[in-house]
PDB file of N, CA, C and O in Angstrom:
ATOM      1  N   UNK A   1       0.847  -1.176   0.000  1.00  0.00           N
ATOM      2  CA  UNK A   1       0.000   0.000   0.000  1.00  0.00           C
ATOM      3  C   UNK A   1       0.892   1.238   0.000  1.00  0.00           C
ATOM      4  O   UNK A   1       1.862   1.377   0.745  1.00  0.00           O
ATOM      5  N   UNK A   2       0.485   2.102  -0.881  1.00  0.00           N
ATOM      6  CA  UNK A   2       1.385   3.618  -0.843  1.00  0.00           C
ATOM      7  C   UNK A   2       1.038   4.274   0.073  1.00  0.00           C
ATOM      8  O   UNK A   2       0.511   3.604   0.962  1.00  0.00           O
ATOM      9  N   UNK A   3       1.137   5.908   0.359  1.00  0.00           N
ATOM     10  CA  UNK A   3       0.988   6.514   1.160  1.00  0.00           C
ATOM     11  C   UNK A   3       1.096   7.738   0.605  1.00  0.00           C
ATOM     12  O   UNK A   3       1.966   7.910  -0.248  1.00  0.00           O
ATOM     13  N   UNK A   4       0.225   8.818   0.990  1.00  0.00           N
ATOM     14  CA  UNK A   4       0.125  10.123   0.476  1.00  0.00           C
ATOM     15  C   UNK A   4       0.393  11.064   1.747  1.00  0.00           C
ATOM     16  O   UNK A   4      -0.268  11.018   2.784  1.00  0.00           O
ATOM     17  N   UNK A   5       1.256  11.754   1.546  1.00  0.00           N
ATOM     18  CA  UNK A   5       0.674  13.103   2.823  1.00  0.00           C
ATOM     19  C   UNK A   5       0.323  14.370   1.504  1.00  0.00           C
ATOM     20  O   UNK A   5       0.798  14.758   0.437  1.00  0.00           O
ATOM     21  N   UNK A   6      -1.103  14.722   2.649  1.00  0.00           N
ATOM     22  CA  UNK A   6      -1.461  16.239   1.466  1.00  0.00           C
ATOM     23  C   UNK A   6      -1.590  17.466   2.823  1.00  0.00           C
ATOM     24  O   UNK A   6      -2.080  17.199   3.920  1.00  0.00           O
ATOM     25  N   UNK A   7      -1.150  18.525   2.513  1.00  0.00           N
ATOM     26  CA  UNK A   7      -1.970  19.398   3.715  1.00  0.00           C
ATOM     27  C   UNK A   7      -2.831  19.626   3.162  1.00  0.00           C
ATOM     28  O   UNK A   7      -3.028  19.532   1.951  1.00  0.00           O
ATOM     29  N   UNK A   8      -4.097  20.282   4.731  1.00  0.00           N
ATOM     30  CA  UNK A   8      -4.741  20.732   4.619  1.00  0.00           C
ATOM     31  C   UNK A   8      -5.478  21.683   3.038  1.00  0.00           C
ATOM     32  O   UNK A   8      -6.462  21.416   2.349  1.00  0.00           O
ATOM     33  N   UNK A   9      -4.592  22.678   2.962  1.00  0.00           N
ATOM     34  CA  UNK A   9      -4.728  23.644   2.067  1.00  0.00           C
ATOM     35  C   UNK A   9      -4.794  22.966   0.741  1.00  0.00           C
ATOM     36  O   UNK A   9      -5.502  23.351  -0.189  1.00  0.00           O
ATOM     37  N   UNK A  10      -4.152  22.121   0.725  1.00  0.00           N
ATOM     38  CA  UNK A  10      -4.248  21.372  -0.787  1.00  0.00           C
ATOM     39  C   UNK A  10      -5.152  20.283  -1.187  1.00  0.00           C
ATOM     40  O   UNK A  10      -5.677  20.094  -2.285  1.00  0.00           O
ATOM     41  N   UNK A  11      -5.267  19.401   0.216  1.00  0.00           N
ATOM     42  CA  UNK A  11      -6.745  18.746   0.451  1.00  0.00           C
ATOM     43  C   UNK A  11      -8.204  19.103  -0.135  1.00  0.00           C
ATOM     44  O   UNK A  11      -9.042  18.442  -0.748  1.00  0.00           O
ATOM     45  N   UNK A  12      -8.137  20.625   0.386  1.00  0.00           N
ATOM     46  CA  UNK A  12      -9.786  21.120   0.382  1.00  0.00           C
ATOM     47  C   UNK A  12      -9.710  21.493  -1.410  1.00  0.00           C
ATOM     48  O   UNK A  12     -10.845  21.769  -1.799  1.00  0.00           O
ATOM     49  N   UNK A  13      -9.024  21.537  -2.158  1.00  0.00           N
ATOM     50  CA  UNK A  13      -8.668  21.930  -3.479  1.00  0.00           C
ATOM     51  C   UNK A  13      -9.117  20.786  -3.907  1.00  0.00           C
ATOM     52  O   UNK A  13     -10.166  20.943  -4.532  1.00  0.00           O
ATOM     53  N   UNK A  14      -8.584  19.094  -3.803  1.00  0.00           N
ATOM     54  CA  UNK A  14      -8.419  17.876  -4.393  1.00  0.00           C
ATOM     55  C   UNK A  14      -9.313  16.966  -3.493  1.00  0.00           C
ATOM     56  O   UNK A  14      -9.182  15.757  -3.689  1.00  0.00           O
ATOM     57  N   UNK A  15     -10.336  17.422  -2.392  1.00  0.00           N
ATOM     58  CA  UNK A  15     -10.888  16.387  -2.147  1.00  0.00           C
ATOM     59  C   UNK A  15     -11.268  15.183  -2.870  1.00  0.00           C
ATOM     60  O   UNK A  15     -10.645  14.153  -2.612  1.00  0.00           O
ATOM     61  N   UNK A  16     -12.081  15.162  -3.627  1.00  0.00           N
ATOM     62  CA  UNK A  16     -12.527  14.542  -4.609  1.00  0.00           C
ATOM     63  C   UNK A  16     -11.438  13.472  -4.973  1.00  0.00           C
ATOM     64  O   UNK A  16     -11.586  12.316  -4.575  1.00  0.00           O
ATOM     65  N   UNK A  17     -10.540  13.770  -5.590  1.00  0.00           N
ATOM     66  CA  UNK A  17      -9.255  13.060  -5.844  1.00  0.00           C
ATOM     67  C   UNK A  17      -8.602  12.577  -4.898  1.00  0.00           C
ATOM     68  O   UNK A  17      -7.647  11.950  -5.356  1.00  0.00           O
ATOM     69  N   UNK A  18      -8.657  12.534  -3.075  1.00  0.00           N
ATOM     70  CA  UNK A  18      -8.224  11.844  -2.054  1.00  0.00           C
ATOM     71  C   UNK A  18      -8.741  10.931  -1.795  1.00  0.00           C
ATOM     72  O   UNK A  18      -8.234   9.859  -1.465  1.00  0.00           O
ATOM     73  N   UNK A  19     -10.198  11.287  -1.935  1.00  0.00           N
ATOM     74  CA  UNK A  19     -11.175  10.220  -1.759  1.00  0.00           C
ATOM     75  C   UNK A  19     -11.239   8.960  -2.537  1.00  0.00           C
ATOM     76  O   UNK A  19     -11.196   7.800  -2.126  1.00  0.00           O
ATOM     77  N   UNK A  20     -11.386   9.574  -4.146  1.00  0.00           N
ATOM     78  CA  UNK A  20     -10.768   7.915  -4.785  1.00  0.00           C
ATOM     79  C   UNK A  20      -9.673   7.211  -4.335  1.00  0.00           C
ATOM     80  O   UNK A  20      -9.630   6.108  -3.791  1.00  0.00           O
ATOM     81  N   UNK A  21      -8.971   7.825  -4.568  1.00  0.00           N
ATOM     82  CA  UNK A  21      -7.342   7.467  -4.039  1.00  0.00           C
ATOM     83  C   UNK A  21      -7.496   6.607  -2.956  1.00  0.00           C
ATOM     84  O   UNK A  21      -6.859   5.559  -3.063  1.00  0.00           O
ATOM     85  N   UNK A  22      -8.290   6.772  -1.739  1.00  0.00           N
ATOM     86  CA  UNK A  22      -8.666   5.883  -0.266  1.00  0.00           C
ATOM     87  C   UNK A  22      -9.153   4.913  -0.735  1.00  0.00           C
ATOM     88  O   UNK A  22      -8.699   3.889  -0.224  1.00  0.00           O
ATOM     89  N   UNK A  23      -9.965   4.729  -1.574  1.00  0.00           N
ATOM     90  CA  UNK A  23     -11.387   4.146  -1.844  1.00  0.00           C
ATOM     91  C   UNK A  23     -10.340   2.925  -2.335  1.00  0.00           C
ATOM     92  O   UNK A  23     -10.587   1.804  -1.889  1.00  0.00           O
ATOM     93  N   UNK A  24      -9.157   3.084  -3.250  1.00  0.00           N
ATOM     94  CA  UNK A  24      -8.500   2.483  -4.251  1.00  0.00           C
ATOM     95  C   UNK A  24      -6.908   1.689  -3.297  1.00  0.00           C
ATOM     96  O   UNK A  24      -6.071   0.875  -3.687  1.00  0.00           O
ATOM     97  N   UNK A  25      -7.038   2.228  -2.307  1.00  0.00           N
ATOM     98  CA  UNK A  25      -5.864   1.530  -0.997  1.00  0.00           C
ATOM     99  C   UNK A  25      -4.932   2.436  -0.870  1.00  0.00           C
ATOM    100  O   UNK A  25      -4.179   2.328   0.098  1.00  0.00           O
ATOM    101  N   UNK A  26      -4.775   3.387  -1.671  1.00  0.00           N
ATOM    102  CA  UNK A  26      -3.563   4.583  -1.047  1.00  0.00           C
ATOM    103  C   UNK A  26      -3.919   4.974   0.197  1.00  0.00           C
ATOM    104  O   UNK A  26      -5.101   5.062   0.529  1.00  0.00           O
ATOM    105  N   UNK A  27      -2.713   5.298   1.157  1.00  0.00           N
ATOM    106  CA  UNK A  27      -3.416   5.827   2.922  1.00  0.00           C
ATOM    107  C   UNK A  27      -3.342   7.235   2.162  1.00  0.00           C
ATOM    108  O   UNK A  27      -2.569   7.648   1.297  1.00  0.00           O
ATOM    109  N   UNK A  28      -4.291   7.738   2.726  1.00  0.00           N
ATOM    110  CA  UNK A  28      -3.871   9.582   2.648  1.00  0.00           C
ATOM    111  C   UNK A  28      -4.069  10.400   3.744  1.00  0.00           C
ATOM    112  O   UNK A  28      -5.191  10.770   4.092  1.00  0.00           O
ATOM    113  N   UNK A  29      -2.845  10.763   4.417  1.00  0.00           N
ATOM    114  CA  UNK A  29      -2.796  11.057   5.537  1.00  0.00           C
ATOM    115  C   UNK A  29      -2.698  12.783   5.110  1.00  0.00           C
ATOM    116  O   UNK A  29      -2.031  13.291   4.209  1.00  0.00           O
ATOM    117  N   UNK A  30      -3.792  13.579   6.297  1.00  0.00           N
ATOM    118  CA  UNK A  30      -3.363  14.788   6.204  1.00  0.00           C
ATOM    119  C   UNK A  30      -2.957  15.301   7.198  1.00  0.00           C
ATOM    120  O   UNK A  30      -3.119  15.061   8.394  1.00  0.00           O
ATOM    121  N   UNK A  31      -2.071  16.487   6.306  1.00  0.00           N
ATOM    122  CA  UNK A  31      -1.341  17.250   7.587  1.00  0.00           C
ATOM    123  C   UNK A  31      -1.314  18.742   7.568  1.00  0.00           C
ATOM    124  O   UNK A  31      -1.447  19.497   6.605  1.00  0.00           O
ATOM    125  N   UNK A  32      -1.154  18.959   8.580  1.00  0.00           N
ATOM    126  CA  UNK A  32      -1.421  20.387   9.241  1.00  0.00           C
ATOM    127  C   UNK A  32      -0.201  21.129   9.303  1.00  0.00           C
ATOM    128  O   UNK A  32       0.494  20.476  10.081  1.00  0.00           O
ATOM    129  N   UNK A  33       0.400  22.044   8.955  1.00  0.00           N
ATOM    130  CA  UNK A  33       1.866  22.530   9.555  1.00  0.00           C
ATOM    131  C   UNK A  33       3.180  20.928   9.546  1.00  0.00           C
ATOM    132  O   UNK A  33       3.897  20.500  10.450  1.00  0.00           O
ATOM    133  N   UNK A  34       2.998  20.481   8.188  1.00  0.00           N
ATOM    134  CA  UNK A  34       3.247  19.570   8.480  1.00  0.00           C
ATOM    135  C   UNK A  34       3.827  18.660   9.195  1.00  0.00           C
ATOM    136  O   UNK A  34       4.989  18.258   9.148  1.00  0.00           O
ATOM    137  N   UNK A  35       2.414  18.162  10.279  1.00  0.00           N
ATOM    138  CA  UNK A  35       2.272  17.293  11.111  1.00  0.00           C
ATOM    139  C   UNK A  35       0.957  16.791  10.821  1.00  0.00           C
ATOM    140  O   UNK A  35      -0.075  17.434  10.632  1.00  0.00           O
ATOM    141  N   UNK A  36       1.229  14.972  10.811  1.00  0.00           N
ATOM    142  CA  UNK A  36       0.307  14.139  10.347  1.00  0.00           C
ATOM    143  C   UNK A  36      -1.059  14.487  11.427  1.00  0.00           C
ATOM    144  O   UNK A  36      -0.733  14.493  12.614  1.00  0.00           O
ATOM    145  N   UNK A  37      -2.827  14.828  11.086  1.00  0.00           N
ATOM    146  CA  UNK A  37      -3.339  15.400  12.038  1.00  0.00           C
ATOM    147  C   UNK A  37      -4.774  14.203  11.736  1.00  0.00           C
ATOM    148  O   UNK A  37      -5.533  13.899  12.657  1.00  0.00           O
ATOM    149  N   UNK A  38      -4.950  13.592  10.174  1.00  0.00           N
ATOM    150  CA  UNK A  38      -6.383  12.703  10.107  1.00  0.00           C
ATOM    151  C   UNK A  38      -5.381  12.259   9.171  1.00  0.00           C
ATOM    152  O   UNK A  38      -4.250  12.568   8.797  1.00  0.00           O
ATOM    153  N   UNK A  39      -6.543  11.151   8.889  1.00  0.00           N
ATOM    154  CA  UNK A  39      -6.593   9.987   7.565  1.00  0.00           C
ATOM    155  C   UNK A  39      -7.824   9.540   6.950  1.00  0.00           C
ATOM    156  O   UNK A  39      -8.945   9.788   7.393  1.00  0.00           O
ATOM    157  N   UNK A  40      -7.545   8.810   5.815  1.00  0.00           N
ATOM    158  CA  UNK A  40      -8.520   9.232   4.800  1.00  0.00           C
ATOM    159  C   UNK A  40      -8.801   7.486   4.706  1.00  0.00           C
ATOM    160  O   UNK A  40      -8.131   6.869   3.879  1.00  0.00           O
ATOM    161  N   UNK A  41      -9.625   6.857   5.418  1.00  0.00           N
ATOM    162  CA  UNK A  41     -10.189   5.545   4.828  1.00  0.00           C
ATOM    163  C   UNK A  41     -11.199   5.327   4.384  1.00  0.00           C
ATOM    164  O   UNK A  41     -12.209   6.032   4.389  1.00  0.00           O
ATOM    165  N   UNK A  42     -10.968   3.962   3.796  1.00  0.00           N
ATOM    166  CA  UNK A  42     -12.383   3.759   3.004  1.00  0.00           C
ATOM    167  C   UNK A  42     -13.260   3.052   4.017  1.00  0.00           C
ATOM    168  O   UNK A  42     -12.900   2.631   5.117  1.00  0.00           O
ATOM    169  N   UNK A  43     -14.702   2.974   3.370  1.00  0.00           N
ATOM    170  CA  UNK A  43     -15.922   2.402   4.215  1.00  0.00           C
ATOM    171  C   UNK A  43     -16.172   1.093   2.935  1.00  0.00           C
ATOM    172  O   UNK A  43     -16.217   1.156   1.707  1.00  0.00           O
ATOM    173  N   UNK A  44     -16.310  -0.176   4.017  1.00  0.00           N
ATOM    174  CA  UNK A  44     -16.526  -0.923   3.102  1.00  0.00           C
ATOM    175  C   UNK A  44     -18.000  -1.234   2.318  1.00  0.00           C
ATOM    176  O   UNK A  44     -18.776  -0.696   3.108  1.00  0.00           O
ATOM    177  N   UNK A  45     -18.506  -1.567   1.661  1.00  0.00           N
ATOM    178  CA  UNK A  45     -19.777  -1.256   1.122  1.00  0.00           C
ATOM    179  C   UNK A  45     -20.874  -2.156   1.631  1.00  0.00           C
ATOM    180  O   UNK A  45     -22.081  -2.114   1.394  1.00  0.00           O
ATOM    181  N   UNK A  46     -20.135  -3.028   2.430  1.00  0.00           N
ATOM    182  CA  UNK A  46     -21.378  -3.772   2.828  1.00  0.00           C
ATOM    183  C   UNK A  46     -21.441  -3.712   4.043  1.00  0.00           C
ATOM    184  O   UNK A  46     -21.650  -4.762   4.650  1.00  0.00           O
ATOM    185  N   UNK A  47     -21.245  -2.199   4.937  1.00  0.00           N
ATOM    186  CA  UNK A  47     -21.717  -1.579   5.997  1.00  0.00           C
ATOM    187  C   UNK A  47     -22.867  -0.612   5.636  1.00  0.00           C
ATOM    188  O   UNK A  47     -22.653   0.255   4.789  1.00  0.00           O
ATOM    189  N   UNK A  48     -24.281  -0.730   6.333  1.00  0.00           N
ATOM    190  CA  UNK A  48     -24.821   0.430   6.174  1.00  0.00           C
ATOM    191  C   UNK A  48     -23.873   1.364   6.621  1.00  0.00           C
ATOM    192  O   UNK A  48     -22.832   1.406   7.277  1.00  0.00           O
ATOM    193  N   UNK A  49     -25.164   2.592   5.591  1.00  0.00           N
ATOM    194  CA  UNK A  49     -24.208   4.287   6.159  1.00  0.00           C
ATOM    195  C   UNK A  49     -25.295   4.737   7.144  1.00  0.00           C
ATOM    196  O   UNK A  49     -26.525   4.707   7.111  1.00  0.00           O
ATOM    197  N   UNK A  50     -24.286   5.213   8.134  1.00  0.00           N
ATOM    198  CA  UNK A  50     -24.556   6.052   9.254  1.00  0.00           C
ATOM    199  C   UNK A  50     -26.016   7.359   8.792  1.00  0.00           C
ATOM    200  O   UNK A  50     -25.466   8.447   8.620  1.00  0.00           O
ATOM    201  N   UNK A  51     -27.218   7.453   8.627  1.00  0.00           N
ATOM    202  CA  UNK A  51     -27.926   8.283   8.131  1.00  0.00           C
ATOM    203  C   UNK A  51     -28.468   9.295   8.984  1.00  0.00           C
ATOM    204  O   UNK A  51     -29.564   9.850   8.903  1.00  0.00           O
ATOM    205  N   UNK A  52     -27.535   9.459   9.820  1.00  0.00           N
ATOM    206  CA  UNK A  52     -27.597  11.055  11.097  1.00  0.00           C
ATOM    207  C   UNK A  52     -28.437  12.182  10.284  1.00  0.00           C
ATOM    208  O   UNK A  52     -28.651  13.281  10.795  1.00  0.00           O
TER     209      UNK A  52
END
């Protein structure tokens, strides 16, 4: 499995494109001032979704 770090700032630009990327087994870890702060996993599909 690869591994991505994105910050923040560049994240909110490429969401879309992190999200596949998770979905597909890359980790994508984001970071803040870079320091690792979340991560980006996938949900497997044969969990319901949470409908809060």
């Amino acid at each position: 499995m690869s591994t991505r770090n994105v910050g923040i700032e560049d994240a909110r630009k490429r969401l879309g494109d992190l999200v596949t990327a998770a979905q597909q087994g890359v980790d994508v870890i984001l970071t803040r001032n870079g320091r690792p702060v979340a991560r980006l996993i996938p949900i497997p599909y044969d969990e319901p979704a949470d409908e809060s």
